[in-house]
C-alpha positions in Angstrom: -24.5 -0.8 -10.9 -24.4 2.3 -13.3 -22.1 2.9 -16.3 -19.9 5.0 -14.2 -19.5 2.7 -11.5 -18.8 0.1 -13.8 -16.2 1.8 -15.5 -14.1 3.1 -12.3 -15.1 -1.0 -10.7 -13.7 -2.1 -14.1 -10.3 -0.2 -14.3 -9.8 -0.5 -11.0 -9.8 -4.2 -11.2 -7.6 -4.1 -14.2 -5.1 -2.0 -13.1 -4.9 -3.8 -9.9 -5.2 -7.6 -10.4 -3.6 -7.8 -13.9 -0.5 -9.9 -14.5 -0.8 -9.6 -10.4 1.2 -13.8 -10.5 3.6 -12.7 -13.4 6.2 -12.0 -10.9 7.7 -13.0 -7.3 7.8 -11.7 -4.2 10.3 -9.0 -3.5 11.2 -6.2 -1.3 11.4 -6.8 2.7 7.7 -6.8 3.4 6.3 -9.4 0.9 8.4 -12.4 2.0 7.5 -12.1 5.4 3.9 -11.1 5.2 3.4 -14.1 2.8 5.4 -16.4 5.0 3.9 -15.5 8.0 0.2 -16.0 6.0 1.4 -19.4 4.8 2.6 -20.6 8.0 -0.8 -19.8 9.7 -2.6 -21.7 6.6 -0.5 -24.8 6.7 0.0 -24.9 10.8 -3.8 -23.6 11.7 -2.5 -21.6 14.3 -5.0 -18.4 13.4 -4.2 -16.3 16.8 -0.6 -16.2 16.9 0.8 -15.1 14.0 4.6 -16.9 13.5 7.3 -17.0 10.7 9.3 -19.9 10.6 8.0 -21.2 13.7 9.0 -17.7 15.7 6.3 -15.0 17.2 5.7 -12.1 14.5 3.7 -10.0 16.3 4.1 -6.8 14.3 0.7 -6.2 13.6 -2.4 -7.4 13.9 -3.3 -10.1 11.2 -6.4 -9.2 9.4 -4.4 -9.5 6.3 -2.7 -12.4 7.2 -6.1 -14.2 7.6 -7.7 -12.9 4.0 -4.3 -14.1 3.0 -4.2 -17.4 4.1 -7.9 -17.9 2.2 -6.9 -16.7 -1.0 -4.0 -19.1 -0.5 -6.5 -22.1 0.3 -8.7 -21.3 -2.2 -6.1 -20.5 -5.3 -3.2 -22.0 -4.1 0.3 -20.8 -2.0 0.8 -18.0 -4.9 2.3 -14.5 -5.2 -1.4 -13.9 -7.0 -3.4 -15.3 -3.7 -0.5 -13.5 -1.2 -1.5 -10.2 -2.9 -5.3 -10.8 -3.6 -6.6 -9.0 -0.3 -4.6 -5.9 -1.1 -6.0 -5.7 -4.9 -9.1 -5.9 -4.2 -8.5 -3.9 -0.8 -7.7 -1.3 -3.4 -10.4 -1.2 -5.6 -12.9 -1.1 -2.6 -11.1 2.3 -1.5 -12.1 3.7 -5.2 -15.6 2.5 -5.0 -15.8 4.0 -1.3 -14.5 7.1 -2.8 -16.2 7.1 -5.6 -19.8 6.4 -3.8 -19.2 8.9 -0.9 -18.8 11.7 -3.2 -22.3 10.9 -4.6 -23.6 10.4 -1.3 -22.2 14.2 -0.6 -24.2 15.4 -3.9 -20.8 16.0 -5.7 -21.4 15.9 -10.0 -20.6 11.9 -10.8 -18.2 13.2 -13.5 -16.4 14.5 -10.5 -16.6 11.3 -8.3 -15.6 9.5 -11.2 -12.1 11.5 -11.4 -11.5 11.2 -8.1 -12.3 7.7 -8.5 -9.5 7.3 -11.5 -7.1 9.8 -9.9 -6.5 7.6 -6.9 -6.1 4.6 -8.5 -3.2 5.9 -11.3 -1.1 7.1 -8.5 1.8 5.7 -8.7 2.6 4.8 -4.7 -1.4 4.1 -4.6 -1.1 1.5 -7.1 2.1 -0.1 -6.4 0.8 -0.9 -2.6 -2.3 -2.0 -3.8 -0.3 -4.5 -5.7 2.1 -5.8 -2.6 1.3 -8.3 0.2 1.0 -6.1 3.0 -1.2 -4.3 5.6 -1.0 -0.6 3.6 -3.7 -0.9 1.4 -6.4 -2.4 3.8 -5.3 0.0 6.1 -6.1 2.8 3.3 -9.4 0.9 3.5 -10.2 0.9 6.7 -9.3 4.9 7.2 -11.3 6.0 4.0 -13.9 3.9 5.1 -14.4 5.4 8.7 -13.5 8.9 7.3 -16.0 9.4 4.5 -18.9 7.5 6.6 -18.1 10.2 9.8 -18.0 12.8 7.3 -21.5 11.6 5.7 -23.1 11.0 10.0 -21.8 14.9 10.3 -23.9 15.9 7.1 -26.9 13.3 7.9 -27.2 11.6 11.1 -27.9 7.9 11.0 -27.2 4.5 12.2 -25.8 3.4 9.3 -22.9 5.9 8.5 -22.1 4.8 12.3 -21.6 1.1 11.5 -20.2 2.0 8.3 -17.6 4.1 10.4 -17.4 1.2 13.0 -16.7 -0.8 10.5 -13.3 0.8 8.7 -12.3 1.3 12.7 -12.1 -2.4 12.5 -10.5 -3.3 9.4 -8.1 -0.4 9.8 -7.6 -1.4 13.8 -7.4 -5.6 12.5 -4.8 -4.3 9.7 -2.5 -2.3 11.7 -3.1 -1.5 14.9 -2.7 1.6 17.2 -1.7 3.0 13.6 -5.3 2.5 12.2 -6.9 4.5 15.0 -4.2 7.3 15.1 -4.6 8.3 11.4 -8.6 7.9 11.5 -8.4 9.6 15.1 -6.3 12.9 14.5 -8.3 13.6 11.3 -11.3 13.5 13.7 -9.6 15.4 16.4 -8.7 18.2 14.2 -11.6 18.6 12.7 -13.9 19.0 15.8 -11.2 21.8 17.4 -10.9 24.0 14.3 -15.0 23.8 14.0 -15.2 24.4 17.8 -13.2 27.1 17.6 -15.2 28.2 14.0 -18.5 28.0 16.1 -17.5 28.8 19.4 -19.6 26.4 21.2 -18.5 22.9 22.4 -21.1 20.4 22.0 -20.3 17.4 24.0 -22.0 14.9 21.7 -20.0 15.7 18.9 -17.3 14.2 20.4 -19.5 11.4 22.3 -20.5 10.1 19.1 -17.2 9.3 17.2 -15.9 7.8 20.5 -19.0 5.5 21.0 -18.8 4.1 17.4 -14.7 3.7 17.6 -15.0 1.6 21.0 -17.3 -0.9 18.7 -14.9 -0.4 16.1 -12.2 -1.5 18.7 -14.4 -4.8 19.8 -12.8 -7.3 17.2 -9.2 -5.9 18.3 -9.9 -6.5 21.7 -11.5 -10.0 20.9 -8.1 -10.7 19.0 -6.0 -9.6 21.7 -7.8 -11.5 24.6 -7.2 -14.6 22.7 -3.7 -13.6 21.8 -3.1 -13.2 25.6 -4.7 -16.5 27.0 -2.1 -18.0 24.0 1.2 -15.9 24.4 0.4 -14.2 28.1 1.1 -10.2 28.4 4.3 -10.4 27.0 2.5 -10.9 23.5 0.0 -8.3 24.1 2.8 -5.5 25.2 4.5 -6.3 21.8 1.6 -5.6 19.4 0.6 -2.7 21.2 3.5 -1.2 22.6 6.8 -1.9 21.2 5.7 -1.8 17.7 2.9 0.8 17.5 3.5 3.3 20.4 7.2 2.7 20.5 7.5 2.9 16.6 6.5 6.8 17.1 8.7 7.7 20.5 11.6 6.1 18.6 12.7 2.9 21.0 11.9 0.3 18.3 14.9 -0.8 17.3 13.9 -3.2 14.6 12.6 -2.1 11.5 12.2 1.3 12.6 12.8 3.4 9.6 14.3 6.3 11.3 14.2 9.7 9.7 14.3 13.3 10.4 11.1 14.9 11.0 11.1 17.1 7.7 11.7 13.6 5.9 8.2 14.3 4.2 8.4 17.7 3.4 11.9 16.7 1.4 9.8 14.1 -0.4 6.8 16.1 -1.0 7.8 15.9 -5.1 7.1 12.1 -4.7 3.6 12.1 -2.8 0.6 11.7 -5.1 2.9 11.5 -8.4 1.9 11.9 -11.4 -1.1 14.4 -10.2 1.0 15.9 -7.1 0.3 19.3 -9.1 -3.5 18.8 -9.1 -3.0 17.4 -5.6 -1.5 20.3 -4.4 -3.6 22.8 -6.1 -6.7 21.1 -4.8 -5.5 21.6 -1.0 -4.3 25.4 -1.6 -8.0 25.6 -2.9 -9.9 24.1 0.0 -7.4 25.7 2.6 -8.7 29.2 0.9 -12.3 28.2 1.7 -12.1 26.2 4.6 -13.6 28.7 6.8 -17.4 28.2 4.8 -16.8 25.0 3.1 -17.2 22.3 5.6 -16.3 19.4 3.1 -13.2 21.6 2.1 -12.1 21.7 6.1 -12.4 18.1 6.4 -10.4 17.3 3.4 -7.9 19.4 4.5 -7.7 18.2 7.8 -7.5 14.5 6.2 -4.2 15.1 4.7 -2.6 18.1 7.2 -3.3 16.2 10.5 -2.1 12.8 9.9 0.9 14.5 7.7 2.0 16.4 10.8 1.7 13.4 12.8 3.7 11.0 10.9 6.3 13.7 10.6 6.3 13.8 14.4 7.0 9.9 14.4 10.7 8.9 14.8 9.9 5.6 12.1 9.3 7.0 8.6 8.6 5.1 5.4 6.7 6.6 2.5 3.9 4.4 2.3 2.9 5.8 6.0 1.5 8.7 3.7 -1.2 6.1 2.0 -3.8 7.0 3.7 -3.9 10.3 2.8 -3.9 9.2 -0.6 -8.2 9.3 -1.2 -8.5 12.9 0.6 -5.9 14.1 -2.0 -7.5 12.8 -5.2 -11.1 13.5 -4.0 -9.4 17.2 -3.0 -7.8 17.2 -6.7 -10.5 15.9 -8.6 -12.9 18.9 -6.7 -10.7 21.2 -7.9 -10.8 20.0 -11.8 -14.4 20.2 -11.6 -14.2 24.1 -9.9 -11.7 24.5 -13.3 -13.7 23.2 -15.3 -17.3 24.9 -14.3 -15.6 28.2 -14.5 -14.0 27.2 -17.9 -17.2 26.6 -19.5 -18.7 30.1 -18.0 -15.7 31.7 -20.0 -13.9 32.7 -17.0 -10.5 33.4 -19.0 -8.4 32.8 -16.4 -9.4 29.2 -15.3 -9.2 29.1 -19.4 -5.1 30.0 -19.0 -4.9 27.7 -15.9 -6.7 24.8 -17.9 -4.1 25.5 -21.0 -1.3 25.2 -18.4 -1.9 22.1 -16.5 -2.7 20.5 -19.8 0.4 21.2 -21.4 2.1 20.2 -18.3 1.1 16.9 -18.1 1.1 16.6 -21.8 4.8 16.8 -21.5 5.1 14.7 -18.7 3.0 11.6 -19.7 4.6 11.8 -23.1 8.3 11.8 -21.2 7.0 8.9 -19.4 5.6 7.0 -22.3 9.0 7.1 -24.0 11.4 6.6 -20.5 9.0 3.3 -20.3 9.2 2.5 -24.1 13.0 2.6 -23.4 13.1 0.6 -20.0 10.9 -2.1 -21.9 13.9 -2.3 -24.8 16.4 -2.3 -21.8 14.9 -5.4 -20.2 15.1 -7.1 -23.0 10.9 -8.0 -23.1 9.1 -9.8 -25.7 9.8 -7.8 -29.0 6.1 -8.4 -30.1 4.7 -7.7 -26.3 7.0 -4.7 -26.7 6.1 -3.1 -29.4 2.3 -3.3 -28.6 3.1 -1.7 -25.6 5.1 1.2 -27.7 2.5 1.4 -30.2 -0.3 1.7 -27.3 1.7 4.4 -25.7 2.1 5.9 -29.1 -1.3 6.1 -30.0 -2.5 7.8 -26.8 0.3 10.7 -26.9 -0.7 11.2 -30.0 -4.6 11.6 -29.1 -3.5 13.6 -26.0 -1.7 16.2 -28.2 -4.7 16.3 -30.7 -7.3 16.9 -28.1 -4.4 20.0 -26.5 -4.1 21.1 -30.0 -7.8 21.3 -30.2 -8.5 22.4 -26.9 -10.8 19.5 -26.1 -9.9 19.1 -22.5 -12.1 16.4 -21.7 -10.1 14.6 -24.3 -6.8 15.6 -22.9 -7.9 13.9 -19.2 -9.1 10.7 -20.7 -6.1 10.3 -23.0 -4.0 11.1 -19.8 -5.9 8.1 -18.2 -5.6 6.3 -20.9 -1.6 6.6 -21.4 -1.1 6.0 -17.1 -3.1 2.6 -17.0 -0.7 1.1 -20.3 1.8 2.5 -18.6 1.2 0.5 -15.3 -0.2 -2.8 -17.1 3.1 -2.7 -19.5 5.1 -2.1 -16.6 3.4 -5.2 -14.3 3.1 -7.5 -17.2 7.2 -6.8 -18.9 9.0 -5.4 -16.5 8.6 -6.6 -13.0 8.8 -10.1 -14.5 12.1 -9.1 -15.9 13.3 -8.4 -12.6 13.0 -11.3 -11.0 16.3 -12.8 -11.7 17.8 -9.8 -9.4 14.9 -9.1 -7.0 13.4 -11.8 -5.7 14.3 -15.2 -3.8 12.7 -17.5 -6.4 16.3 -17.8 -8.1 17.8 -19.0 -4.5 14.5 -21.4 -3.4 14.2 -23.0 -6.6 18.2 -23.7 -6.3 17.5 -24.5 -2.7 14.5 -27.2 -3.8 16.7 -28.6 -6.4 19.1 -29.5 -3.7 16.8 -31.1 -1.3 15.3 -33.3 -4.0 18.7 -34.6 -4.5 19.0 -35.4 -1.5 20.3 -32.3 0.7 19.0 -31.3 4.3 18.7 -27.2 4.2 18.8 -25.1 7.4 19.1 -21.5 7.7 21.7 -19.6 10.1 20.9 -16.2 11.9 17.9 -15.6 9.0 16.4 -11.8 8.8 12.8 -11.9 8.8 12.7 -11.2 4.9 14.9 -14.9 4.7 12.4 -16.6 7.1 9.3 -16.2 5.1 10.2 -16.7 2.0 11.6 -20.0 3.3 8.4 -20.9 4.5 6.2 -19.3 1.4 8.1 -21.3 -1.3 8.9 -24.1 0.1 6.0 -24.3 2.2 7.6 -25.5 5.1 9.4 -24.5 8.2 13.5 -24.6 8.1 15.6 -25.7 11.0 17.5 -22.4 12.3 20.8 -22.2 13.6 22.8 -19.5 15.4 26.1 -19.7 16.2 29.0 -21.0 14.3 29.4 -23.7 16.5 26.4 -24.7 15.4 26.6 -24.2 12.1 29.8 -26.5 11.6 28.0 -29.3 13.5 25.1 -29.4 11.5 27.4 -29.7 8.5 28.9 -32.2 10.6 26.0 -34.6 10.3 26.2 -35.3 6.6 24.8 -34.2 3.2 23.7 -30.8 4.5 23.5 -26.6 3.3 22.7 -24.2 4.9 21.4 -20.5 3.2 22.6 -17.1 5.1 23.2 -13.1 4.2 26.5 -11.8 3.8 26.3 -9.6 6.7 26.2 -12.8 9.2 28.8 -14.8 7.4 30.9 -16.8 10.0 34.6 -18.2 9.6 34.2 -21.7 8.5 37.1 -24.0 8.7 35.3 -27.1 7.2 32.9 -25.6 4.5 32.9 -23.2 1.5 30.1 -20.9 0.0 28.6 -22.8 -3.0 26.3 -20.4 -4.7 26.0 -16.3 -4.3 22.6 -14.5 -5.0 22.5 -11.2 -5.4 18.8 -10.1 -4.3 17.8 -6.0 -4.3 20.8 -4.8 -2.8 21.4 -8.0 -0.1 24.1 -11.2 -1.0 22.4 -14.2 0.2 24.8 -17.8 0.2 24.4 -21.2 0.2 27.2 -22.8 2.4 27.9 -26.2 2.4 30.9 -29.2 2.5 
């Protein structure tokens, strides 16, 4: 391993598994992804995926498995919940990083690319969360750069490579995974049809060939998921909650937005480098017609951009994927800056002074909003003011190296100041947080109870309620649903029961003992 690849392999893993236990679970998707993961480790049930004893056949559970091992080998944690997606994350920097050596790019160049992707902030938060996103991210970088490198170099091995993130992207989210890899693909081979004006049939054969044994461990999957759960099962992976995610008829979870919904959040994609992001793909658009690596890029973050936006269900972490083809886009067109720069070309000079200033006033704004979020959760004084003073000192070498014009300086005090930002932020404030955003407040309430004696059940639960029932207290809860039953089960003696205020029943003979307040969601206990 080289000096470079040890540096981007060693920030990488800092930024992404530091102080990665210091805080709960939270949002909707952690608590059930966990739960699910712990309810196939403790119940062995490695085909059908359940959450609190229920089907959850959302997505295909490649994560759910690497889950469940991190749990059995480190214990049912937020740490071990979160592992596969950490790591999942650095391996998309190393892929990035390595492809862009394999396609004779400057290392310096592969190296920002490298850093780029992993200090953006959407990047690293999902990187950081129990989820699907980030192996996703892994699976479509993977099959993107290694068809990219088979176009450049024919060889069995940028096939299997390819095959290979078909399969973890496929395994990690379904018809998603070979949508985003496939329309990138798609796209690419029409606009250089049409460049060359000659169709050659295995262009296409190829990249179809390699994604059907991509596809062979999903179909493994699903046979087995059909001989255990019958059609119905299959039909609900595939259709409900892939292809009817998109048309618009799934009704659960379906994030429903208007299809300019990215457009309006453009300002948000790729931040803090959206700028650089940007630039880079105005660049490679202008020389798309004789760059093929510029066309490809391009077509990385246009194709599945358009398509998403065509999807009735919207979220912003859809966009993730795109997320390597924007810093490797960005980080070419630093380098193009910078070669020009150094043959005094006077205008990349003035465009080098501007972006520098610009982010020179932006990182120091967001070293000072996060010195003042830090006072405002009330962290450790000491833990505090090391943060401050690490923030401090690398504004402060960022505006020498401006004043100076030392512009290598400038980008590796910009580095510097976004991965203090993101460790002081994981280690103070997310832990502060906890009180208001996770359901360790309710569960540790909840175990208190039982020990003393208490049976708990819950009544109507949301999926979110279900797994963190089963992740911390690593068992399954009885569910009811219906008053009726609700007031005989209170009936039966020293009993709770835990619910959201949005399903709150009249209850003649019980009263709500305890309110939590979790994100914006009131959760009760209920009891005699």
């Amino acid at each position: 391993m080289t000096k470079t690849t040890s540096t981007l392999f060693l920030l990488a893993a800092l930024l992404f598994l530091f102080a990665l236990n210091s805080y709960q679970l939270r949002s909707s998707t952690e608590p059930r992804v966990a739960g699910a993961a712990t309810e196939m480790l403790i119940y062995r049930d490695w085909v059908v995926p359940r959450l609190n004893g229920a089907p959850f056949l959302e997505k295909p559970p490649l994560s759910l498995w690497l889950d469940s091992a991190a749990m059995r080998l480190f214990g049912i944690t937020p740490m071990a919940a979160r592992l596969a997606s950490a790591l999942a994350g650095v391996a998309t920097a190393l892929v990035v990083f390595w492809s862009l050596l394999r396609w004779r790019r400057p290392r310096g160049e592969a190296l920002l690319a490298g850093v780029l992707l992993i200090t953006m902030a959407a990047y690293w938060s999902n990187a950081r969360q129990v989820g699907e996103d980030a192996l996703l991210t892994l699976g479509t970088t993977l099959a993107l750069t290694a068809y990219f490198s088979a176009v450049r170099r024919h060889g069995a091995r940028n096939w299997l490579l390819f095959a290979l993130g078909i399969a973890i992207a496929t395994m990690s989210k379904g018809v998603l995974g070979l949508a985003l890899t496939g329309v990138v693909i798609f796209a690419w081979l029409v606009v250089t049809t049409m460049q060359t004006q000659r169709f050659t049939v295995g262009d296409w054969l190829r990249p179809a060939l390699a994604t059907l044994l991509g596809l062979v461990p999903l179909a493994l999957w699903l046979f087995a998921l059909y001989r255990q759960g019958g059609a119905d099962a299959v039909a609900e992976i595939i259709l409900s909650n892939s292809v009817g995610r998109f048309a618009g008829d799934f009704e659960n979870g379906g994030h429903f937005e208007p299809f300019y919904y990215y457009l309006a959040k453009l300002p948000e994609i790729f931040q803090p480098w959206t700028v650089l992001a940007l630039l880079g793909l105005w660049a490679a658009l202008r020389k798309a017609a004789s760059d093929r690596a510029a066309l490809f890029l391009s077509c990385w973050i246009l194709a599945p951009f358009v398509l998403l936006s065509l999807s009735s269900g919207k979220r912003m972490v859809y966009l993730l994927a795109i997320y390597p083809a924007a810093a490797i886009l960005a980080a070419h067109y630093c380098g193009d800056l910078w070669r020009r720069f150094i043959a005094h070309d006077d205008g990349a000079a003035r465009v080098l002074r501007v972006l520098s200033w610009l982010y020179a006033l932006v990182l120091s704004a967001l070293a000072i909003a996060l010195t003042a979020t830090l006072v405002k959760h009330k962290a450790s004084p000491l833990a505090t003011a090391v943060a401050a003073l690490a923030l401090l000192l690398g504004c402060i070498a960022l505006w020498r190296a401006l004043r100076h014009r030392e512009y290598a300086g400038v980008a590796a005090a910009c580095a510097a100041i976004m991965s203090v930002a993101y460790l002081s932020y994981a280690a103070l404030v997310l832990p502060a947080q906890d009180r208001k955003e996770t359901f360790q407040p309710l569960f540790a309430e909840l175990q208190a109870l039982k020990n003393s004696g208490h049976e708990i059940a819950l009544y109507q639960p949301s999926e979110r309620l279900a797994g963190a029932t089963v992740f911390y207290t690593a068992s399954k809860a009885p569910v009811l649903h219906s008053a009726e039953e609700l007031e005989a089960y209170f009936a039966t003696g020293n009993a709770v029961a835990t619910l959201e205020a949005g399903v709150m029943p009249a209850l003649h003979n019980a009263k709500v003992l305890e309110t939590f307040s979790i994100g914006k969601r009131d959760y009760y206990i209920v009891g005699r």
